[in-house]
C-alpha positions as CSV (number, residue, x, y, z in Angstrom):
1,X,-38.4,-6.7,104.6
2,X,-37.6,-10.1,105.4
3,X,-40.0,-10.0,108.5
4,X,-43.0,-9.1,106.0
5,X,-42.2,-11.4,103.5
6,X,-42.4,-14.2,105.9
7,X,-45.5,-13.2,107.7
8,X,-46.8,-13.1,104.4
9,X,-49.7,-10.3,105.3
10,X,-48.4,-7.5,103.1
11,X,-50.3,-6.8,100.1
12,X,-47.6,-4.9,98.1
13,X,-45.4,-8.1,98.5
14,X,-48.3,-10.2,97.9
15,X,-48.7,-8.2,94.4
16,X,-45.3,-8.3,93.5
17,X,-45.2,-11.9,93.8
18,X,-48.8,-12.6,91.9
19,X,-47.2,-10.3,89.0
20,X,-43.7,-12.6,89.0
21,X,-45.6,-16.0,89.1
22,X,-47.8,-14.6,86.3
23,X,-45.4,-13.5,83.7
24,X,-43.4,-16.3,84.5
25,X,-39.3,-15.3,83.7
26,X,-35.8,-16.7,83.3
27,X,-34.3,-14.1,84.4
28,X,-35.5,-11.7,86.8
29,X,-34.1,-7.9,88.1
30,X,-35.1,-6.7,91.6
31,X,-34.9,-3.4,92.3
32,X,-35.0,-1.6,95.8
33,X,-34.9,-4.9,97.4
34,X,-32.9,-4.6,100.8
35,X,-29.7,-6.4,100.6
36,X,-28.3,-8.7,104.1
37,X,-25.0,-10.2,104.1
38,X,-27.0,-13.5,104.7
39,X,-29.3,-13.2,101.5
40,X,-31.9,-13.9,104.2
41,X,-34.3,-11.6,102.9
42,X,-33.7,-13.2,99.4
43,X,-34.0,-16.1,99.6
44,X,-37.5,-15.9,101.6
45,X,-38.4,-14.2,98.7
46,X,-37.4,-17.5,96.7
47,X,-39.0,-19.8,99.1
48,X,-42.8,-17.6,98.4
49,X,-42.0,-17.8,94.6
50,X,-41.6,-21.4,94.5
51,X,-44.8,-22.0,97.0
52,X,-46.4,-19.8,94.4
53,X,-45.7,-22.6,91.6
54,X,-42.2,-20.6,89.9
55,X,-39.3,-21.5,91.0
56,X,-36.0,-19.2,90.9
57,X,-33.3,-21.2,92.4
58,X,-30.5,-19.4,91.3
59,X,-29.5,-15.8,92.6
60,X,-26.8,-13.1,93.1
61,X,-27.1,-10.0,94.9
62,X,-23.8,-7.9,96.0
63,X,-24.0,-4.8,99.0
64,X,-24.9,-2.1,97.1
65,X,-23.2,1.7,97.7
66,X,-27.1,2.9,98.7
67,X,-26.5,4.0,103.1
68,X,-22.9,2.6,102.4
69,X,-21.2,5.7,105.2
70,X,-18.9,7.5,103.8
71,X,-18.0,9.5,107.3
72,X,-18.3,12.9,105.1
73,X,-21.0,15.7,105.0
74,X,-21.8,15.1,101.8
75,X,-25.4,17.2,101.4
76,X,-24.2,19.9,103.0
77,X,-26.2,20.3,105.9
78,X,-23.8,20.4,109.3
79,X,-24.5,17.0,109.9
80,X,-23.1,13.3,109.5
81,X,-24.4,10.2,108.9
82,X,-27.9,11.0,107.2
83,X,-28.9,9.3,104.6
84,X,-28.0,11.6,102.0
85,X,-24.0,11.3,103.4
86,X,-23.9,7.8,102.2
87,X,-22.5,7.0,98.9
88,X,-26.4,6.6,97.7
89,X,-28.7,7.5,99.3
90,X,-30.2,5.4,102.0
91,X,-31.4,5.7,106.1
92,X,-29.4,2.1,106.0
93,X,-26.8,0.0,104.6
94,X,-28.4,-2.2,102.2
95,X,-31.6,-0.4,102.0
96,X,-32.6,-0.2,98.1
97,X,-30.6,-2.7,96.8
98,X,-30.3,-4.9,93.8
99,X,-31.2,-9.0,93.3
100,X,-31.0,-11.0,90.2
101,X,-33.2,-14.0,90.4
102,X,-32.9,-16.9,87.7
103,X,-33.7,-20.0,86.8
104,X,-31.1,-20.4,84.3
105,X,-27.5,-21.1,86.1
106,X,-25.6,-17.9,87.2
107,X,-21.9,-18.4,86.5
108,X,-18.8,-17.5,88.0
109,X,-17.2,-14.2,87.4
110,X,-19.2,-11.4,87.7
111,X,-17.5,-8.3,87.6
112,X,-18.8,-5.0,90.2
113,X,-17.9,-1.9,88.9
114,X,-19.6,0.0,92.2
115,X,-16.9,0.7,93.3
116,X,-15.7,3.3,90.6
117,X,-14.8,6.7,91.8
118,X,-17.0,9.5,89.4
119,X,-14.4,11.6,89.1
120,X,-12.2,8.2,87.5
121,X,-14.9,7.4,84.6
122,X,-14.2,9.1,81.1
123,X,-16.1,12.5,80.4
124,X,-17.5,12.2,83.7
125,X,-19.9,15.1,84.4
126,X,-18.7,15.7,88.0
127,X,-16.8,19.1,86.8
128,X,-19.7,21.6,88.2
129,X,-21.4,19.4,90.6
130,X,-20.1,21.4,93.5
131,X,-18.8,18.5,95.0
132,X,-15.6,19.1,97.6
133,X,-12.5,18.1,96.5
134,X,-12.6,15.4,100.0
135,X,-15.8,14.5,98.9
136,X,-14.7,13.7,95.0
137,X,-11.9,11.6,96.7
138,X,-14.3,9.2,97.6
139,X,-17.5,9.8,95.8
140,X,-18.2,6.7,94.1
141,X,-20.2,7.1,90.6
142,X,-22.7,3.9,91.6
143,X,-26.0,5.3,93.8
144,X,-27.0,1.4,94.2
145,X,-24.4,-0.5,92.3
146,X,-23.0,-1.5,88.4
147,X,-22.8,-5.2,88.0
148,X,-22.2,-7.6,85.3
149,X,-23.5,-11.0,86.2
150,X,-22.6,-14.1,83.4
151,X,-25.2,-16.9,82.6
152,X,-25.6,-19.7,81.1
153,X,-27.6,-19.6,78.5
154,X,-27.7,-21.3,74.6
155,X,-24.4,-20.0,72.9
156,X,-23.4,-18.4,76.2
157,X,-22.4,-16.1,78.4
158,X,-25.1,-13.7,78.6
159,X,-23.9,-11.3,80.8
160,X,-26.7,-8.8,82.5
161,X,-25.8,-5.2,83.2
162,X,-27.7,-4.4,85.5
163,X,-28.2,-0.9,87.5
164,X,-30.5,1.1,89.3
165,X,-29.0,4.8,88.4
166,X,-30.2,8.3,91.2
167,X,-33.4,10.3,90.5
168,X,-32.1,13.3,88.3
169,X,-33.8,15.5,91.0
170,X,-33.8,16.3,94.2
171,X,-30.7,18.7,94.3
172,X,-30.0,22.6,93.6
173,X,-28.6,24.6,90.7
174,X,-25.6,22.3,90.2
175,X,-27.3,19.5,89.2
176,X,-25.3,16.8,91.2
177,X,-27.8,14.3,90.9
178,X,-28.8,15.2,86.8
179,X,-25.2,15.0,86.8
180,X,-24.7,11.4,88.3
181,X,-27.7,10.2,86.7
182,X,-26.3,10.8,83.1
183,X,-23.0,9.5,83.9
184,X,-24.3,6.1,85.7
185,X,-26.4,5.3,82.5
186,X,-23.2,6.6,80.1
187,X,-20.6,4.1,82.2
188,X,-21.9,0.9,80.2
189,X,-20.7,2.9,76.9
190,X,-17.6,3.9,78.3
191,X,-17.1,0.6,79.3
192,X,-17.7,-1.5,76.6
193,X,-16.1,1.2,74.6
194,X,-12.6,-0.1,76.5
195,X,-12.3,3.5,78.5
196,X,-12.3,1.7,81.5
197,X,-9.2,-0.3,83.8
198,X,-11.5,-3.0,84.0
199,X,-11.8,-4.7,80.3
200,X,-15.3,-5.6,79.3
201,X,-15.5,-9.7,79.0
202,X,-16.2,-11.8,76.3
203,X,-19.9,-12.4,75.1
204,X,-23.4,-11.0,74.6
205,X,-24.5,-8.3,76.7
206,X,-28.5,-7.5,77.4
207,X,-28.8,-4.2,79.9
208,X,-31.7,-4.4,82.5
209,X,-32.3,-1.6,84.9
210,X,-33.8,1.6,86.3
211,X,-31.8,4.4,85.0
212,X,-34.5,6.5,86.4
213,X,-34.7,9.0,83.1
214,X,-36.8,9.2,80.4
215,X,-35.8,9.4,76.8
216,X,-38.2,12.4,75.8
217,X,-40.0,13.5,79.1
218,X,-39.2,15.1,82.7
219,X,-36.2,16.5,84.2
220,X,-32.7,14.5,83.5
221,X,-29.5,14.7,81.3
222,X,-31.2,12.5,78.5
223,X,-27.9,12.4,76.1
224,X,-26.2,9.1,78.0
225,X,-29.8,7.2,77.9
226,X,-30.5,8.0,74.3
227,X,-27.2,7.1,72.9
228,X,-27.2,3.8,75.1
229,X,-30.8,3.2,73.2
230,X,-29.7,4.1,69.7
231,X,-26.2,2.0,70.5
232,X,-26.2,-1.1,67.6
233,X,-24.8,-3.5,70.5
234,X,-28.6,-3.6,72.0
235,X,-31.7,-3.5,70.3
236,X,-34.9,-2.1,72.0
237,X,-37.8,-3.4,71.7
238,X,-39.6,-0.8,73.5
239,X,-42.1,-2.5,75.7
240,X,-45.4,-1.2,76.0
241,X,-49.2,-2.0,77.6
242,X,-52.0,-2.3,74.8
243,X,-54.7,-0.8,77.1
244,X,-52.5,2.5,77.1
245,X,-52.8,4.8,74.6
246,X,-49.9,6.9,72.4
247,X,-46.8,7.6,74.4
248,X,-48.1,5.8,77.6
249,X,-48.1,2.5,76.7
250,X,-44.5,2.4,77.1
251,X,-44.6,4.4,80.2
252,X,-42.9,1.4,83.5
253,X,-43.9,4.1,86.4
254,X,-47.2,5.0,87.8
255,X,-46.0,8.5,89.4
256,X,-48.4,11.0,90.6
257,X,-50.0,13.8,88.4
258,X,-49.2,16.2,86.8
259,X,-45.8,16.1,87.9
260,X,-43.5,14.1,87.8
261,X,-46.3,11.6,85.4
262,X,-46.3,8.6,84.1
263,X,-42.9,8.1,82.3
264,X,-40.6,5.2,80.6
265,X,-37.5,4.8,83.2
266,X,-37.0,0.8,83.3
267,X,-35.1,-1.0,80.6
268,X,-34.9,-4.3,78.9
269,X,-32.1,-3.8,76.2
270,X,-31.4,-7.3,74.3
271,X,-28.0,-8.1,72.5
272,X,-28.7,-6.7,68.7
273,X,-28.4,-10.5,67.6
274,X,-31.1,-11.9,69.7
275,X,-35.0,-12.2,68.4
276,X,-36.9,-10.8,70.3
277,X,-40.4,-12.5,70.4
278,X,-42.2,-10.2,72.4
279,X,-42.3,-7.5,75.0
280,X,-44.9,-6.0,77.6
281,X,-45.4,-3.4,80.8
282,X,-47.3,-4.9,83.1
283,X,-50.2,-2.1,84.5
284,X,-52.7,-3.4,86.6
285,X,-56.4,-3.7,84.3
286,X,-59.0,-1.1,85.5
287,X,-60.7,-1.9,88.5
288,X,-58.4,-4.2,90.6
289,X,-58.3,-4.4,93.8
290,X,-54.2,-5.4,94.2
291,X,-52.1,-3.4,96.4
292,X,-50.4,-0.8,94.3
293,X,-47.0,-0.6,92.6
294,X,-45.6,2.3,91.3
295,X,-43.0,0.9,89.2
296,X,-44.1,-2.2,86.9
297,X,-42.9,-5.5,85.7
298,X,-41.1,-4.7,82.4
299,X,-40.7,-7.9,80.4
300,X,-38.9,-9.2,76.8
301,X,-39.4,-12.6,75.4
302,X,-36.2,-13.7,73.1
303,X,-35.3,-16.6,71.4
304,X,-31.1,-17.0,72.6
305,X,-29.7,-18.8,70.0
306,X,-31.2,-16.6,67.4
């Protein structure tokens, strides 16, 4: 990653960045970014931004669990160290992470709650997910990571939740990854709930992520998602693209057809007491020639001290 974002030549980059500089944010989620100890990677990406003409100078980025070894057979399949072994999935440590980019100051403080166990969290679906009682000893509930990262904004902190929850898919009859799915979305209601050791701070919360489920369409334990959208903490604005008609205009991945489709996975959920101004999904207009992106830039306009 960091050697095509320097050589500049790759067009999905390239798009990415044209789609950044043009809807302009604050406050920015990356997901499946790589993550290096060095943020070198990171803040390349910075340097191109603010070429571009928008600058992000503050960020935060932790290791995530995705290719984090966990020395176990964890898929099942005789073998050790794939990338379905690691406490998400990935061929390398780092590989899909997580970056918050901002230009509103970061502060100290934020709290990771990666490093959960799933068989700790309250009503955790894990019972029936087939998973080893060695493997449950150090399964972590995070595929990528749970962080909560305070800024400084008018009337402050804002803290960010932000996640990037497993596909619901990809398993057998037990459902681990339905299972996991659910439960990754349901921790930031067990958590502000108090059901956790770790006590929620002080402040406004707005959750911004990939929980990789939608509400009313495809496979996935929709009950966690729902509730978190119907919870009077957050407000949802539901984003949407004009062009797109019914249903799909809130749709935030271009997947192929028939199945899995077009659905609504990413979130913007803004504290209940914030105005929201406006809100969009960004889809490429008919007939351009940019590299494609299958998951799009999911944006909500708020007025903080409102």
């Amino acid at each position: 990653m960091l050697r095509d974002i320097l050589k500049g030549q790759d067009a999905q980059i390239a798009a990415v960045l044209d789609g950044i500089v043009a809807a302009r944010p604050d406050i920015l989620a990356l997901t499946d970014f790589d993550y290096d100890a060095g943020h070198a990677a990171l803040a390349a990406f910075q340097s191109k931004l603010a070429v571009a003409g928008h600058a992000m100078p503050h960020r935060f980025a932790l290791r995530p669990n995705s290719g984090t070894a966990t020395g176990l057979d964890l898929d099942g399949d005789r073998r050790l160290g794939g990338p379905r072994d690691a406490q998400g999935y990935g061929e390398f440590a780092g590989q899909g992470g997580m970056a918050l980019l901002s230009r509103v100051p970061i502060l100290d403080g934020a709290l990771d709650l990666s490093a959960l166990l799933w068989r700790d969290v309250p009503h955790a679906q894990i019972v029936g997910a087939e998973l080893a009682q060695e493997a449950a000893a150090i399964q972590r509930l995070s595929s990528v990571g749970h962080w909560a990262v305070p800024l400084d904004v008018v009337d402050g902190p804002l803290w960010i939740l932000m996640y990037h929850a497993t596909t619901p898919v990809f398993d057998g009859p037990e459902d681990r990854n339905g299972r996991r799915n659910h439960d990754e979305t349901a921790l930031w209601l067990a958590w502000l709930d108090g059901l956790l050791s770790i006590p929620p701070p002080k402040g406004r919360f707005a959750v911004i992520g990939d929980a990789n489920t939608d509400p009313t369409k495809g496979a996935g334990r929709k009950d966690a998602l729902r509730r978190l959208l119907a919870d009077p903490r957050f407000q949802d604005p539901r984003p949407a693209n004009q062009s797109r008609q019914g249903d799909a205009a809130a749709d935030t991945v271009d997947w192929p057809e028939p199945d899995p489709g077009d659905m609504r996975v990413s979130y913007v959920l803004p504290p209940s007491d914030m105005q929201i101004i406006g809100s969009g999904v960004v889809w490429p207009p008919q007939g351009s020639k940019a590299a494609p992106i299958p998951h799009k830039l999911v944006w909500v306009d708020v007025d903080p001290s409102r």
